[in-house]
N, C-alpha and C positions, 0 to 999 in steps of 0.2 A: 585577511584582515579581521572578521570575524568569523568565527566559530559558528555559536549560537546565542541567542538572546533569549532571557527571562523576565516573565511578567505577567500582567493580568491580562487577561482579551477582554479590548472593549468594543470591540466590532465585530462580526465575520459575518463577509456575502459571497458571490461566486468568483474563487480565485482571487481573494485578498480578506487579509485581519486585518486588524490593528492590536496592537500590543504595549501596553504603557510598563515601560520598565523604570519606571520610578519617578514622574517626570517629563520623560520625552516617549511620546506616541509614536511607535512608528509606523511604516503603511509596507505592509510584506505580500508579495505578490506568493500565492502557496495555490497548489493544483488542488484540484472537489476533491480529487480523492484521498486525499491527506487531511482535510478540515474536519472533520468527527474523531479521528485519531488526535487534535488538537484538543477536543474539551468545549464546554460552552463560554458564552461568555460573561466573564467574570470570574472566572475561575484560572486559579493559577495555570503555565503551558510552559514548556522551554521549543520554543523554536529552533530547529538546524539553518542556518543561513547560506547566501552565495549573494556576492556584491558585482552586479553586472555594470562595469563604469568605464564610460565611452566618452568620446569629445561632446558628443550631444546629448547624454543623458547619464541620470545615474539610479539604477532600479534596484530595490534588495528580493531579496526570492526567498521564501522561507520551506520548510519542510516538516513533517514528524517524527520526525528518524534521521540517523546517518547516513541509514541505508537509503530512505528515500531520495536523497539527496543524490547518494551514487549514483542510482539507476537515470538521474534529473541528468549527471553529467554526463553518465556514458550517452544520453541520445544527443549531447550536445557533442559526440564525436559521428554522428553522423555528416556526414556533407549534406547541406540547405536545412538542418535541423537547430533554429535556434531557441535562445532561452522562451519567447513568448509559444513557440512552437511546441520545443518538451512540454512545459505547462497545462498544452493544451490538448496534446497525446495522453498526459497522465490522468489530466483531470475525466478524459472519456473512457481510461480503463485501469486497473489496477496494477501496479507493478506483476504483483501474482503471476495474473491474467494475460499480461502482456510477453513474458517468457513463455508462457504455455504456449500461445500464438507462434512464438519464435522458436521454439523447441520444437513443432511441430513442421517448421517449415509454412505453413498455412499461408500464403501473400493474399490470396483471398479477403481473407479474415484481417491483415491488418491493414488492406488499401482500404476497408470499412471505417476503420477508428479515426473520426475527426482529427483532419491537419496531417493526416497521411498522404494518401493516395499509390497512384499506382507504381509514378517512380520513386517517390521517397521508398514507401515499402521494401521496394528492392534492395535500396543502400540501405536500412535499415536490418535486414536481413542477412547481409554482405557483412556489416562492420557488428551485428549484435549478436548471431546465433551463438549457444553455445558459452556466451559471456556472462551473460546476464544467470542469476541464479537465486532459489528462496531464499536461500544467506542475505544474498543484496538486497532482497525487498521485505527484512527484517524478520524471518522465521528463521528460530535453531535450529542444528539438525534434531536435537532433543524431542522439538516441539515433533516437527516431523516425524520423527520416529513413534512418536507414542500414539499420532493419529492415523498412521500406516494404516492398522487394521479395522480403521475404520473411515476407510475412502469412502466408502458406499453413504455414510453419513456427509460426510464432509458435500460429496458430491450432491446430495440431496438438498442442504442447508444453502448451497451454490444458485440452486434452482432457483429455488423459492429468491432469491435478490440477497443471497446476504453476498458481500465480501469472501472468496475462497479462502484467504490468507487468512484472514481474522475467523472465519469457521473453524478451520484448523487448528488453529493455535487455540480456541475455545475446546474442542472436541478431544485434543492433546491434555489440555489442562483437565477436563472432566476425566478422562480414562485414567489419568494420573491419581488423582485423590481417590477415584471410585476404586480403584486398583485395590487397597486395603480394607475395605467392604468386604469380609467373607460372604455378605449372601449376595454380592455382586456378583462374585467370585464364584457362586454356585449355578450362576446361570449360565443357559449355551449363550453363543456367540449372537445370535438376530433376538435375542431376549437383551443382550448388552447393548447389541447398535440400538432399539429401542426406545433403551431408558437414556442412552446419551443424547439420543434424538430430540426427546422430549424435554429433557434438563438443558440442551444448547438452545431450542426454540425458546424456551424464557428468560435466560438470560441472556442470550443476543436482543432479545427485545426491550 
């Protein structure tokens, strides 16, 4: 029924905007980890939506991506994993983050993530390994590819609290443009991780 909606944000707290698309406000229930990917508020956003409507209720769910949105629905094919439930998986870890856990096999690691536990984890693990991918949690292979050579970065900028996915795709986008910089271009390789190091620390900030 809807797609996605566009408009100003005139609200955002933990797991809900609001959004005035001309007129009517509406109240979208969106995971923490999607809300900074949205913008602050007062400034324009296009939300990605999903219409949860039931005999007893009727909720909208928003996202910042398509992909995010994917990854929202593939945990709604887990068994006992509903809409308040994904929301509340995603909002305690990043799409990224959350494949890395699942590629690794790890149940450890994802009976930890709020609104898990020990059986979900398994059917999670059962119905998601293998599925889930950076594509669906909005990285190109592009991006990926150009930040390849610099994991050690990436993985560092992870530490420190940023976003893996959003480091990445920052650390991809710098090697890119710095790429035609011939005195870039003249330095070894932990002279390069360095300066991207240093150029991602301020602009992620």
């Amino acid at each position: 029924m809807f797609n996605s909606l566009s408009g100003i944000i005139t609200g955002k707290f933990p797991r809900q905007v609001f959004l005035d698309t001309g007129g009517v406000e509406w109240d979208l229930c969106v995971p923490d980890s999607n809300l900074d990917a949205l913008g602050t508020v007062g400034s324009e956003a296009r939300v990605f939506t999903w219409l949860h409507h039931t005999d007893q209720l009727m909720a909208l769910y928003g996202f910042s991506s398509a992909e995010e949105r994917g990854v929202f629905l593939d945990l709604l094919k887990v068994d006992g994993v509903g809409p308040k439930g994904a929301v509340k998986i995603m909002s305690a870890v990043s799409s990224a983050r959350l494949m890395e856990i699942l590629e690794r096999g790890d149940l450890e690691m994802l009976e930890k993530i709020p609104g898990v536990g020990k059986k979900t984890a398994g059917k999670m693990m059962l119905a998601l390994k293998g599925r889930l991918r950076l594509g669906a949690a909005g990285q190109s292979e592009a991006a990926v590819s150009s930040a390849k050579p610099y994991d050690d970065v990436v993985a560092s900028l992870a530490s420190m609290g940023y976003d893996r996915k959003i480091a990445q795709q920052k650390v991809a986008k710098l090697a890119e443009s710095m790429a035609a910089d011939s005195e870039f271009a003249q330095k070894n390789q932990k002279e390069r991780e360095e300066l991207i190091f240093r150029r991602a620390i301020v602009e992620l900030a």
